[in-house]
TIKOL-561046 format. One record per residue (C-alpha): x, y, z. Coordinates in nm, 3 decimals, padded with zeros to 5 digits. Layout:
<nuvos>
NUVO       xx       yy       zz
NUVO        X        Y        Z
...
</nuvos>
This chain:
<nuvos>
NUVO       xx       yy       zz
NUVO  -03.327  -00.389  -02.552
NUVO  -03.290  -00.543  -02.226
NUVO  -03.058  -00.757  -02.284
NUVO  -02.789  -00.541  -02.507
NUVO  -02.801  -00.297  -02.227
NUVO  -02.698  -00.592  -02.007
NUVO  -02.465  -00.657  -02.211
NUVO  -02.324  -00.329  -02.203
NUVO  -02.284  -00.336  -01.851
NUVO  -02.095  -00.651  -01.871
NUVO  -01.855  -00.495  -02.118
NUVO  -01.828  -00.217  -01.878
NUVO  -01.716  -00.414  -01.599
NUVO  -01.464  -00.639  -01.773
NUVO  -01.321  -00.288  -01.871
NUVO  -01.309  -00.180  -01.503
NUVO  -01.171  -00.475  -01.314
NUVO  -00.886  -00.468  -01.631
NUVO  -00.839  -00.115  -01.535
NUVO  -00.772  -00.121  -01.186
NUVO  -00.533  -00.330  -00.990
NUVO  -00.559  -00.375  -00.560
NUVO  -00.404  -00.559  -00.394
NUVO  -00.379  -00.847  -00.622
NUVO  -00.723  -00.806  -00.717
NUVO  -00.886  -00.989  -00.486
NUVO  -00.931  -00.709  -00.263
NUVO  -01.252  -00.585  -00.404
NUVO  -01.491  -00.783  -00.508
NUVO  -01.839  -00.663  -00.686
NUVO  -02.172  -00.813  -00.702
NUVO  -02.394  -00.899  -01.005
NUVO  -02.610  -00.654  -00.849
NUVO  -02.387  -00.332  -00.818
NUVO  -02.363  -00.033  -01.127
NUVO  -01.979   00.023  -01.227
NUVO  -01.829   00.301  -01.116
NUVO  -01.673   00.550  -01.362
NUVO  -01.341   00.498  -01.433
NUVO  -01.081   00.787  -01.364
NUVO  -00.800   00.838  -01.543
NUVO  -00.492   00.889  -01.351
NUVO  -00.301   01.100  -01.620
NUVO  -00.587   01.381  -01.618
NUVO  -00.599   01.685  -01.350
NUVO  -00.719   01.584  -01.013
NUVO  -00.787   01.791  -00.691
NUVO  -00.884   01.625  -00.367
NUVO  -01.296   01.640  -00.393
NUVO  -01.351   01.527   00.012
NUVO  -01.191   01.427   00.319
NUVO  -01.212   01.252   00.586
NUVO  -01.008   01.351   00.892
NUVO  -00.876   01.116   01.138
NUVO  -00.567   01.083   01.310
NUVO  -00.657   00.660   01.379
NUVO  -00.587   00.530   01.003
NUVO  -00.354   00.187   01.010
NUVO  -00.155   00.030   00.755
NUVO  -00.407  -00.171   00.630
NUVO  -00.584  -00.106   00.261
NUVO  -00.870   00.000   00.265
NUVO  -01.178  -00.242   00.132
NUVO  -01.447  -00.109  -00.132
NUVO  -01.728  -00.220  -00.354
NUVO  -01.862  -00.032  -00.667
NUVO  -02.008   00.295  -00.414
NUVO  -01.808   00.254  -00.049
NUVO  -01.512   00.253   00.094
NUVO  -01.439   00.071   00.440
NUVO  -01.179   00.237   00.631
NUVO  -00.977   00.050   00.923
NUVO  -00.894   00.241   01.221
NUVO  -00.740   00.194   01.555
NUVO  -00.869   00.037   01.820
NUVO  -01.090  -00.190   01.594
NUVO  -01.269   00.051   01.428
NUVO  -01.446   00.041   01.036
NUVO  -01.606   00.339   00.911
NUVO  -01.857   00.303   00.574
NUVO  -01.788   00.603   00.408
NUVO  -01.965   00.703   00.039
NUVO  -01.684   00.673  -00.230
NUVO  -01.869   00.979  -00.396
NUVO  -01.925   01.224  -00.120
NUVO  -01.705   01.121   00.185
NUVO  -02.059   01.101   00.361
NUVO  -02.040   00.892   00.650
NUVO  -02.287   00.544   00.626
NUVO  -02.194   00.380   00.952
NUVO  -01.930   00.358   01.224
NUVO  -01.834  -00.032   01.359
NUVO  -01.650  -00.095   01.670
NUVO  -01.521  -00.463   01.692
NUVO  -01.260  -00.372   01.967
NUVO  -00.903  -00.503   02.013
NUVO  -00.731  -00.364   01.713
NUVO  -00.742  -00.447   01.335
NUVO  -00.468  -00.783   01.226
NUVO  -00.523  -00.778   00.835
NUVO  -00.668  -00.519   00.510
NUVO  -01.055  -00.585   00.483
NUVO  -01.228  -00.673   00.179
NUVO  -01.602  -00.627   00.060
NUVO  -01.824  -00.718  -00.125
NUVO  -02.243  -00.569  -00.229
NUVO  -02.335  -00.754   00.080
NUVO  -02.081  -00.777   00.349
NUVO  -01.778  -00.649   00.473
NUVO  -01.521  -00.887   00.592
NUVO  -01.285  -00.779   00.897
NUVO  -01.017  -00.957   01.116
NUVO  -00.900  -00.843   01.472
NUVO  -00.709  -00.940   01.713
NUVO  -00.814  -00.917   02.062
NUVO  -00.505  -00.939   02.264
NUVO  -00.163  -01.080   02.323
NUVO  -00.104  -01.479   02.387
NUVO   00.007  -01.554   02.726
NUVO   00.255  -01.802   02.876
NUVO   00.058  -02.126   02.981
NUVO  -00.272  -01.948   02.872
NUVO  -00.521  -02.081   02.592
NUVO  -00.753  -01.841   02.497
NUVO  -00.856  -01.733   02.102
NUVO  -00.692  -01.374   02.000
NUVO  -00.790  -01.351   01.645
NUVO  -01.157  -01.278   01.540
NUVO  -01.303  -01.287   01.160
NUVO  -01.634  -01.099   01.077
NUVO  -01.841  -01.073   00.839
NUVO  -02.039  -00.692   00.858
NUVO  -02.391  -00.576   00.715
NUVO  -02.281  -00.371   00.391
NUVO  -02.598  -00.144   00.522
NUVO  -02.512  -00.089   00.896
NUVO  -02.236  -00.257   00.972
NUVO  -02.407  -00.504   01.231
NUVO  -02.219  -00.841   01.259
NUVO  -02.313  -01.102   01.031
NUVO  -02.127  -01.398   01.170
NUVO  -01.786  -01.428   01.347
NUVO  -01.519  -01.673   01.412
NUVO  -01.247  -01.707   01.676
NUVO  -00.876  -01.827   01.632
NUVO  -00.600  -01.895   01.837
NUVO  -00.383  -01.650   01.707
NUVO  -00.502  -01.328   01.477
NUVO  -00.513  -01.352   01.065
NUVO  -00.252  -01.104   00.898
NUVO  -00.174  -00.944   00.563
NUVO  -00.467  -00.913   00.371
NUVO  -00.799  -01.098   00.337
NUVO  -00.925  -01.233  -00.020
NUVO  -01.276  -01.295  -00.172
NUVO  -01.274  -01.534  -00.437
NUVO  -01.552  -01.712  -00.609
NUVO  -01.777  -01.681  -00.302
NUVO  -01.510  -01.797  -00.057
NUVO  -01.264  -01.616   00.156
NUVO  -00.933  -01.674   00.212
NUVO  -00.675  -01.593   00.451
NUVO  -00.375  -01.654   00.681
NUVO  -00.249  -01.630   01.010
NUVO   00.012  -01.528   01.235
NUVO   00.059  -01.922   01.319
NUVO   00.101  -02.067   00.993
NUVO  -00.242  -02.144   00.886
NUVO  -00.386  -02.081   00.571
NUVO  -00.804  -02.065   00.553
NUVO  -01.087  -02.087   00.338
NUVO  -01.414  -01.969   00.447
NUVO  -01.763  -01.967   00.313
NUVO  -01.848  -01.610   00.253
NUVO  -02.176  -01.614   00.355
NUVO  -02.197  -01.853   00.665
NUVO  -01.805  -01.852   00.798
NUVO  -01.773  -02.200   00.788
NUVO  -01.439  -02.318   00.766
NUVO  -01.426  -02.513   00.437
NUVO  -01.035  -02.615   00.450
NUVO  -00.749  -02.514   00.629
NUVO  -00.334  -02.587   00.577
NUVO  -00.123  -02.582   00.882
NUVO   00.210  -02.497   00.751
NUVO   00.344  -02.396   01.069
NUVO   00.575  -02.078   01.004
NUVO   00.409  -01.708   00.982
NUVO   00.219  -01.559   00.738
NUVO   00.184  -01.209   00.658
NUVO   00.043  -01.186   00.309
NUVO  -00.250  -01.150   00.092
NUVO  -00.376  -01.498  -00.082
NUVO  -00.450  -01.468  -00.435
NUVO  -00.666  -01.678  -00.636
NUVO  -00.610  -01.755  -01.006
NUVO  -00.692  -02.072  -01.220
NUVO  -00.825  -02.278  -00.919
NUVO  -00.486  -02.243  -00.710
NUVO  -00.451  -02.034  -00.375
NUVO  -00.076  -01.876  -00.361
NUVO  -00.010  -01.713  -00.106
NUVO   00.399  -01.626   00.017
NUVO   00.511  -01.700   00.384
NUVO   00.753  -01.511   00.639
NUVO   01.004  -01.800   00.636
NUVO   01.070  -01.687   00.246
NUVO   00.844  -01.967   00.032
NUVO   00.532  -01.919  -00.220
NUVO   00.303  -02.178  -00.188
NUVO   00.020  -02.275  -00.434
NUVO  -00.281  -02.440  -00.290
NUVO  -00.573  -02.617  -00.477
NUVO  -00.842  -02.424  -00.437
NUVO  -01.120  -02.680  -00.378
NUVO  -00.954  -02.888  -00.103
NUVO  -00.656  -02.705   00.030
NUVO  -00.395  -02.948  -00.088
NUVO  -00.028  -02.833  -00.117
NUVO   00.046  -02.835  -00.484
NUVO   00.400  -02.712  -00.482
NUVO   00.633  -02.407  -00.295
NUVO   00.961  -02.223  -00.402
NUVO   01.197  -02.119  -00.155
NUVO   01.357  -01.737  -00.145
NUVO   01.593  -01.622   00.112
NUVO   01.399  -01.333   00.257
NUVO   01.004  -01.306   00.310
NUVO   00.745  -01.313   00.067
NUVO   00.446  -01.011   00.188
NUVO   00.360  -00.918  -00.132
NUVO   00.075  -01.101  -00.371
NUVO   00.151  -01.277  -00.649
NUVO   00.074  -01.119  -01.009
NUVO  -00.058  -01.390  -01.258
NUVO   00.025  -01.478  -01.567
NUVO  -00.082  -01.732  -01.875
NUVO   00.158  -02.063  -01.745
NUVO   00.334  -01.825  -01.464
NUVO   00.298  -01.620  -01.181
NUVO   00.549  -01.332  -01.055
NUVO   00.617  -01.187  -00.670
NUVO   00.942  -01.054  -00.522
NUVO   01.150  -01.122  -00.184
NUVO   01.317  -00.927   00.085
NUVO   01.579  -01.117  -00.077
NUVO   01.583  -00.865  -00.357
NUVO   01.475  -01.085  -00.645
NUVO   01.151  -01.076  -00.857
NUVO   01.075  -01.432  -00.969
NUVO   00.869  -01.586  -01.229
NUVO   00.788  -01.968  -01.139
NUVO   00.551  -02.214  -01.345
NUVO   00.203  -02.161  -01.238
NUVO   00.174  -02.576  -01.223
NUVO   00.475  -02.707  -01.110
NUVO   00.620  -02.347  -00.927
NUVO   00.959  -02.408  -01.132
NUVO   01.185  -02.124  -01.185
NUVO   01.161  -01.934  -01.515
NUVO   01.371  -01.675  -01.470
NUVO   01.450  -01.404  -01.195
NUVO   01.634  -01.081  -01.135
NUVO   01.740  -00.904  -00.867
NUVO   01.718  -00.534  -00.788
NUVO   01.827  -00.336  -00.500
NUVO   01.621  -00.386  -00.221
NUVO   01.357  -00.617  -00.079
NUVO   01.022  -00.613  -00.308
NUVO   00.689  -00.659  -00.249
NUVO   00.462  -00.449  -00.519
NUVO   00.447  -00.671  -00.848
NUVO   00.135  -00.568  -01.119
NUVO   00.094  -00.740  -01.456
NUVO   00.067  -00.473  -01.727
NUVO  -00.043  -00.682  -02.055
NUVO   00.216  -00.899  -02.104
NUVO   00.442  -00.718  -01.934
NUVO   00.523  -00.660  -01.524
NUVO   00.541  -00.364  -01.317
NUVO   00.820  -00.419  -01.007
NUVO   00.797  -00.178  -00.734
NUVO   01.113  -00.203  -00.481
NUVO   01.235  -00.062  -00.148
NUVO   01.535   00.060  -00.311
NUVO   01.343   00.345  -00.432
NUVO   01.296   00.259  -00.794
NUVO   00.985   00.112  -01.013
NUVO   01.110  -00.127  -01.279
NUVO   00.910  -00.247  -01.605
NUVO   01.023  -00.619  -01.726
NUVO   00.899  -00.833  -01.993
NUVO   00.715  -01.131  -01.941
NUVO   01.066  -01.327  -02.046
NUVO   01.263  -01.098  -01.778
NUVO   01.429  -00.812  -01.970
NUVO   01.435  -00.485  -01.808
NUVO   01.253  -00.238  -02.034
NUVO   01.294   00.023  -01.796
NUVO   01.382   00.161  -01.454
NUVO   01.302   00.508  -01.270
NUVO   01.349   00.647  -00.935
NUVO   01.103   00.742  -00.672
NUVO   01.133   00.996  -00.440
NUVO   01.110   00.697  -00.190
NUVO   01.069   00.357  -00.097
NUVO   00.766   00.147  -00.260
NUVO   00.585  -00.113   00.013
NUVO   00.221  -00.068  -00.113
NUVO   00.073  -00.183  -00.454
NUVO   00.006   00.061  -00.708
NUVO  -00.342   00.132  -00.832
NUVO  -00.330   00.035  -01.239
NUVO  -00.503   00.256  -01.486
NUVO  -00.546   00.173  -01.857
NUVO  -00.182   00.328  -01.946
NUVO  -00.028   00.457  -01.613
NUVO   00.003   00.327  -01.272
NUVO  -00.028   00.517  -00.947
NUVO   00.200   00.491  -00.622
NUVO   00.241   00.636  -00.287
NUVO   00.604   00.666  -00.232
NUVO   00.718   00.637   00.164
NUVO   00.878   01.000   00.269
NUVO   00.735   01.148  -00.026
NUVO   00.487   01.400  -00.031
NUVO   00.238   01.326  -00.268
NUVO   00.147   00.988  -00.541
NUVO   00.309   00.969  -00.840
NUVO   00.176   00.879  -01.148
NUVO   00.416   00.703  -01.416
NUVO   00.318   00.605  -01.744
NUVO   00.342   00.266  -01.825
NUVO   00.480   00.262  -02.165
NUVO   00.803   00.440  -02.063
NUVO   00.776   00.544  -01.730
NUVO   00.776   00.888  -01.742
NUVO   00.628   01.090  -01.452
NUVO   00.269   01.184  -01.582
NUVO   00.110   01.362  -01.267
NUVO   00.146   01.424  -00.897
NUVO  -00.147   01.410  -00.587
NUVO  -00.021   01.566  -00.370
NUVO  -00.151   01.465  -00.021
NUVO  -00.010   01.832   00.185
NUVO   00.193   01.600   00.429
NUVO   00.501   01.317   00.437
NUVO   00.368   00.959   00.308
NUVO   00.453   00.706   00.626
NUVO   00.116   00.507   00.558
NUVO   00.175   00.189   00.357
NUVO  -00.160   00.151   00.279
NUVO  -00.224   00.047  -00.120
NUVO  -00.434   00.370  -00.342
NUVO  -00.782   00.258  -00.432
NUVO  -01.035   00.365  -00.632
NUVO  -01.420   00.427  -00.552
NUVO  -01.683   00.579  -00.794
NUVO  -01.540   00.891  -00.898
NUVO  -01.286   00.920  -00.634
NUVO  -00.885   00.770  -00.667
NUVO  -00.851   00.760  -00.241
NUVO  -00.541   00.743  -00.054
NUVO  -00.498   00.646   00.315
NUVO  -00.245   00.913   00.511
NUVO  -00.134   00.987   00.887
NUVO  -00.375   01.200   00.917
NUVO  -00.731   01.038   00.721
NUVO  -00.869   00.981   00.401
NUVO  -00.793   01.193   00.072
NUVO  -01.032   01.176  -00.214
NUVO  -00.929   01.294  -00.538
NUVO  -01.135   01.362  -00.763
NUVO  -01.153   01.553  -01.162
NUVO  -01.202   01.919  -01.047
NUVO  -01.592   02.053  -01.093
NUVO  -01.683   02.229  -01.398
NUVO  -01.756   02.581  -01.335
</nuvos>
């Protein structure tokens, strides 16, 4: 009995972490310890269920685990709220301000910071990376840098990953900090690594994709764009897809980063999602595009504005929080028709990515935290 219900739960999760797509996936990681949440579906009615009110909220994604979500302030701030409730678990203050999205797991939660400007003729560390108590939010371990990390941090088969504002790409033991490799590439970074088939890609500011072995840090291979690459990579079986300010959406070899095909669109992009074997392109020209795996268009619809943040993926539809706009949109993915509206009561200007906790689909505005939620039988 034991062990079908174990394997029930297992069945449950692979259903969850193929339901719901942040950041890359990489952005939350869950324990073999944690329950699975419930999964929401995006389509049905949903009213916001709690809030949390503060005018501090960055453009940084929030982090989660199965229960909490770990909100990044101003001024270095983290809050543990319950994904659930909105009830407040703890309240961390690193100082400095917050340099890159957090990410989570059923232990810790894992923050960067920077702790000042660099100064002419002056060596001193600006960037900080902690690890936090998932309980209380007490400091774990830490590690200084000479200049902070930026984009998004990644959790990956017990490692971390990350990049900085000096061209340096990281990977970190998640439970002691230790550095275990680290790539000076020398130009910017400003991205969220993603891990996939024991390869670390992660796009730069000076307009290249890299791909990194995993184990040792070794540059495999990099493809050059003409405009920045901020956005993570979506993977495929023998490719992987991410957009440009250039305007294109690639598709490169997985192995060998070769060009398969690409297309360009109106704007710079930076939200790609794999949808079976299709992809989901989100750009800043206002318009979400569905392509085949072989780059045909399949569709194209507008958006009442710009698209910088990934979309959170349901089992048929995909949520995203359109700059200007007033509320998230909900397409369906077979078409994309508009299948629902949350609307947040104020103008989007937060790039933060949707997430989901528990029961709760949470978005990240000017002015806090909006949970929505299906509305409470009567």
């Amino acid at each position: 009995m034991k062990h079908k219900q174990v394997l029930i739960r297992s069945a449950i999760a692979l259903l969850l972490s193929q339901a719901v797509f942040v950041a890359g996936q990489s952005s939350v990681a869950v324990g073999d310890q944690t329950k699975p949440s419930k999964e929401v579906s995006l389509s049905e009615p949903l009213t916001i269920g709690w809030r949390y009110d503060t005018p501090a909220t960055l453009n940084l994604t929030p982090a989660s685990d199965d229960e909490r979500v770990y909100l990044p302030l101003a001024e270095g701030v983290v809050v543990s709220l319950q994904g659930a409730t909105g009830q407040l678990n703890w309240r961390a203050e690193m100082g400095g301000e917050l340099s890159a999205s957090p990410v989570a797991d059923n232990q810790m939660v894992y923050v960067a910071s920077e702790t000042g400007k660099p100064e002419a003729g002056v060596r001193r560390a600006t960037g900080a990376l902690r690890a936090l108590g998932r309980e209380a939010g007490v400091t774990q371990w830490m590690r200084t840098f000479e200049m902070p990390l930026r984009g998004a941090l990644t959790l990956a088969n017990g490692k971390l990953f990350a990049a900085s504002s000096n061209g340096r790409v990281y990977s970190f033991d998640s439970k002691t900090g230790a550095v275990r490799w680290f790539y000076n590439y020398g130009k910017p970074f400003n991205a969220q690594p993603v891990v996939s088939d024991s390869r670390v890609y992660i796009g730069s500011e000076d307009g290249n994709l890299l791909a990194f072995d995993e184990a040792n840090g070794k540059l495999l291979w990099f493809y050059k764009t003409r405009g920045a690459v901020r956005g993570p990579v979506a993977n495929g079986d023998d490719q992987v897809y991410f957009g440009s300010d250039d305007g294109h959406v690639y598709a490169v070899g997985a192995s060998n980063g070769k060009l398969k095909w690409r297309s360009r669109l109106g704007a710079g992009v930076q939200a790609v999602a794999k949808v079976g074997n299709d992809l989901l392109v989100a750009s800043l020209d206002n318009f979400v595009y569905k392509f085949s795996s072989a780059g045909t268009r399949l569709w194209k619809r507008q958006m009442p504005g710009r698209i910088s943040s990934q979309p959170l993926m349901g089992r048929s539809e995909a949520l995203f929080t359109p700059l200007s706009g007033s509320a998230g949109v909900v397409l369906e993915l077979r078409d994309g028709k508009q299948v629902n509206t949350l609307p947040v009561g104020e103008e989007i200007s937060n790039s933060a990515s949707p997430i989901a906790v528990a029961d709760a689909v949470l978005l990240t505005t000017e002015s806090g935290l909006l949970a929505f939620m299906r509305p409470k039988r009567q």
